[in-house]
C-alpha positions in Angstrom: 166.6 46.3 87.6 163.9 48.1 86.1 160.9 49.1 88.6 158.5 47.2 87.5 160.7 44.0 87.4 162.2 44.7 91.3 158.3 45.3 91.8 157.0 41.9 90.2 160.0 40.0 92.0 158.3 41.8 95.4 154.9 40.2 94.4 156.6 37.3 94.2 158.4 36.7 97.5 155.4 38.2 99.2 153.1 35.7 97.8 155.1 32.9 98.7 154.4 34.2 102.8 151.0 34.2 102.4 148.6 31.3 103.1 146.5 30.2 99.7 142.8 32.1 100.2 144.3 34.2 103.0 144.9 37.8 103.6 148.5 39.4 104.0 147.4 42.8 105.5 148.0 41.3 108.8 152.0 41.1 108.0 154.1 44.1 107.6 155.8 44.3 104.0 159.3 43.8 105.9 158.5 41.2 107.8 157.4 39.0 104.6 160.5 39.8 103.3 162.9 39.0 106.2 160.7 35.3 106.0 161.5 34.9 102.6 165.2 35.4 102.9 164.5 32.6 105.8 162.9 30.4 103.4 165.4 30.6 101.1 168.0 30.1 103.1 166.4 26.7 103.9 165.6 26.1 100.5 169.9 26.3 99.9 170.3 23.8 102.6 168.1 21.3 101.9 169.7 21.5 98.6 172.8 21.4 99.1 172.2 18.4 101.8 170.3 16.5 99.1 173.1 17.1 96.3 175.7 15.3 99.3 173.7 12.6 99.8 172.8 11.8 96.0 177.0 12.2 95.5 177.6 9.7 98.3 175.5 7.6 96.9 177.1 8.2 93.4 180.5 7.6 94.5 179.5 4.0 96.3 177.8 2.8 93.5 181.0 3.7 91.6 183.4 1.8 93.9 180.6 -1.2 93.1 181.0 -1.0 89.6 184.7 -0.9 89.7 184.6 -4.2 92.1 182.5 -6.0 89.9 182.8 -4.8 86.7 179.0 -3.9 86.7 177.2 -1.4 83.8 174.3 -0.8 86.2 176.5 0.4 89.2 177.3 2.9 86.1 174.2 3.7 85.1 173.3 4.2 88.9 176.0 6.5 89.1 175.1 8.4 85.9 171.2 8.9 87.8 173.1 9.9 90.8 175.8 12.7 89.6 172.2 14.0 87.7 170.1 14.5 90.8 173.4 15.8 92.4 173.5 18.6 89.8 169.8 19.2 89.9 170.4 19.7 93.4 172.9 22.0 93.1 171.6 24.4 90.6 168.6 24.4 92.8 170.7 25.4 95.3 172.7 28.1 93.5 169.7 29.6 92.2 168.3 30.3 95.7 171.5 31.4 97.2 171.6 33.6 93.9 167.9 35.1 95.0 169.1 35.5 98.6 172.4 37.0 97.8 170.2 40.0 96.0 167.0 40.0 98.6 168.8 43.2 100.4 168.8 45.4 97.4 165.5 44.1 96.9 164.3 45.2 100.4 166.5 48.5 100.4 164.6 49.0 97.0 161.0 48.2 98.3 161.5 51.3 100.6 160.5 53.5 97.1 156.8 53.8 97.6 156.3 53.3 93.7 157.5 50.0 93.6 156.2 48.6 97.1 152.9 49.7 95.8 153.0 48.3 92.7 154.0 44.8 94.5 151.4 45.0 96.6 149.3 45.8 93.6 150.2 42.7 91.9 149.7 40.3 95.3 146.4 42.0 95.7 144.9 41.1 91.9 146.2 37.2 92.5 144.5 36.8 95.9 141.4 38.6 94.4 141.3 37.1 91.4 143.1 33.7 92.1 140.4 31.5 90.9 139.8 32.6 87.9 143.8 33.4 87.2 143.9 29.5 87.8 141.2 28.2 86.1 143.0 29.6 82.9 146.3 28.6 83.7 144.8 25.0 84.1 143.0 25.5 80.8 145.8 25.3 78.9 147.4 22.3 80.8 149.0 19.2 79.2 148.6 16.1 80.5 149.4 17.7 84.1 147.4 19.7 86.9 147.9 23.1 87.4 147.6 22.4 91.0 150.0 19.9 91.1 152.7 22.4 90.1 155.1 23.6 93.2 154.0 26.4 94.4 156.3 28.9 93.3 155.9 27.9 90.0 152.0 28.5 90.6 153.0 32.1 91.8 155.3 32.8 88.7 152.6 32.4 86.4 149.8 33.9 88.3 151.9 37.0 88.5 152.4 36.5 84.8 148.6 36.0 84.0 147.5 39.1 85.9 150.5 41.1 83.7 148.9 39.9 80.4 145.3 40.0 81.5 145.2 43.1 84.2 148.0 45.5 83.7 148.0 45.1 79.3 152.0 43.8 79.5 152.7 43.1 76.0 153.1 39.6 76.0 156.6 38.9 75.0 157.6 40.7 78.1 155.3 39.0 80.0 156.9 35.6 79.2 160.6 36.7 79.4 159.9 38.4 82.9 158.6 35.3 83.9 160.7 32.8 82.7 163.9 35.0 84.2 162.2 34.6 87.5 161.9 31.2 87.1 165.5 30.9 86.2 166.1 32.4 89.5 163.5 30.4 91.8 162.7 27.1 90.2 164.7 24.4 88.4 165.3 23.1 84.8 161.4 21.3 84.4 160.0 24.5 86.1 161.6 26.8 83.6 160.0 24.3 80.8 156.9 24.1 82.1 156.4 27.5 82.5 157.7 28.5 79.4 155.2 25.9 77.7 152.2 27.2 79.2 152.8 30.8 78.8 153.2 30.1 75.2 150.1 28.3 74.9 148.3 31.2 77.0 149.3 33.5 74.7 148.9 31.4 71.5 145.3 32.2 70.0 143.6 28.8 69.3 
């Protein structure tokens, strides 16, 4: 990975251990990291544990059907095996992330690109509410604040790229939406993808 993309993926992760409106110079760059790994790990298992459940439930309402010959047991089932591989891919993307958070952490040892992460995590908490306000400017029928927060992270790392460090935008996006790929799910990637092109689409 290029430095700047190990450095933005940094930013990331760290922001995701720090309180909203809150400092981070009271944690150790390590330390944030070894949480995140935690957090991710969790993130797997609550996955994986929902993706059981939701075949479980799947494979009951299939056995129904099949007793009584019933097209919404199917349809159940369809809505069931859906969530299950929702769940899944969540869960793959975040064991993905974890499976690559040593390199990241062997790699955050190059000053360059711990500075630069820390760089990027200091312009969002500085300049969060303004970074938000313009995110939620170009919002469609949603809240910006009701997005998850990682989501909220992605794209603040992405506004302060466009609007601070003069990323050209195209790279902006795609940086973005790759990290999304790796930390959120299928509507995440949408959304994110839709609002970065209407942030970067002149009126």
């Amino acid at each position: 990975m290029q430095n700047r993309t190990v450095a933005r993926e940094l930013a990331l992760l760290i922001l995701g251990q720090v309180q909203e409106h809150r400092s981070f110079s009271q944690f150790s760059i390590d330390q944030l990291l070894y949480n995140s790994l935690n957090s991710l790990a969790q993130h797997v298992r609550e996955a994986l544990d929902s993706a059981a459940i939701d075949l479980q439930e799947a494979q009951q309402s299939l056995l129904d059907s099949e007793l009584n010959n019933d097209e919404i047991q199917l349809s159940n089932v369809r809505q069931h095996l859906r969530n299950s591989l929702e769940r899944a891919e969540q869960a793959l993307n975040h064991l993905s992330a974890s499976l690559e958070l040593p390199s990241l952490i062997m790699l955050s040892d190059q000053d360059v690109i711990r500075q630069d992460a820390l760089d990027r995590v200091r312009r969002v908490i500085k300049d969060r509410e303004n970074i938000d306000h313009q995110l939620n400017a170009v919002m469609e029928n949603w809240r910006f604040a009701r997005l998850p927060r990682i989501d909220r992270d992605i794209l603040r790392l992405a506004s302060v790229d466009l609007h601070q460090l003069g990323t050209p935008a195209g790279v902006a996006c795609n940086e973005a939406v790759e990290m999304a790929n790796r930390y959120s799910d299928e509507q995440g990637r949408r959304m994110i993808n839709g609002i970065l092109r209407r942030l970067t689409t002149p009126a």
